[in-house]
N, C-alpha and C positions, 0 to 999 in steps of 0.2 A: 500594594502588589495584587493581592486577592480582588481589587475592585477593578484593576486593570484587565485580570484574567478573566472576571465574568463579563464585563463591556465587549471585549474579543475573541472570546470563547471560541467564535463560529469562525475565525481568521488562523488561529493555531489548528483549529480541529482540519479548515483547508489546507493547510499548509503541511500537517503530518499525513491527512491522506495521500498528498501529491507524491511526499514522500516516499511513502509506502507504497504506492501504485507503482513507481518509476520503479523502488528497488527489486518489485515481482517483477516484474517486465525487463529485468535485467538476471534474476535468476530463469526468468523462464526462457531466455536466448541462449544462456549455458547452458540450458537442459537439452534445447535442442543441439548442439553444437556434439554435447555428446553422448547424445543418441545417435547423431550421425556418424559419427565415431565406433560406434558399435561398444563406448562403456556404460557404465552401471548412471541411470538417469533419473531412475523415478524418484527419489529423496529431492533433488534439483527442481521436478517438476513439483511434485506437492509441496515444496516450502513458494514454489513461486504461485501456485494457487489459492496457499493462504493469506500470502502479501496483497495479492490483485486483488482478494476478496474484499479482506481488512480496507485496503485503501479506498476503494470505490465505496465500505459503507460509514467512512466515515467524512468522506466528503457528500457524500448526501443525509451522514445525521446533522453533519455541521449546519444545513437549513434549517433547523428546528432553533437555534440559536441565533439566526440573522433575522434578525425581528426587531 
């Protein structure tokens, strides 16, 4: 198992950033939706900041393992 994970290390690491990009990108729709709405938004919007961030660096650490 362990020598599976290091062989595709940089496959899982794409695959949970895509994850994690998509699910920012899905809190940060709701954050807009209610903001437009005139309710309480910013907790919506910084957790969908921290997802998009997450996601994006770990689909660009995953290159340091595609080698």
């Amino acid at each position: 198992m362990l020598k599976f994970y290091n062989k595709n290390r940089w496959l899982i690491l794409s695959f949970v950033g895509i994850l994690t990009l998509s699910s920012g990108l899905c809190f940060f729709g709701e954050a807009l939706t209610l903001k437009n709405n005139g309710k309480a938004w910013f907790l919506f919007g910084t957790i969908s900041l921290i997802l998009i961030n997450a996601g994006v660096s770990l689909m660009i650490g995953a290159n340091i393992y595609n080698k």
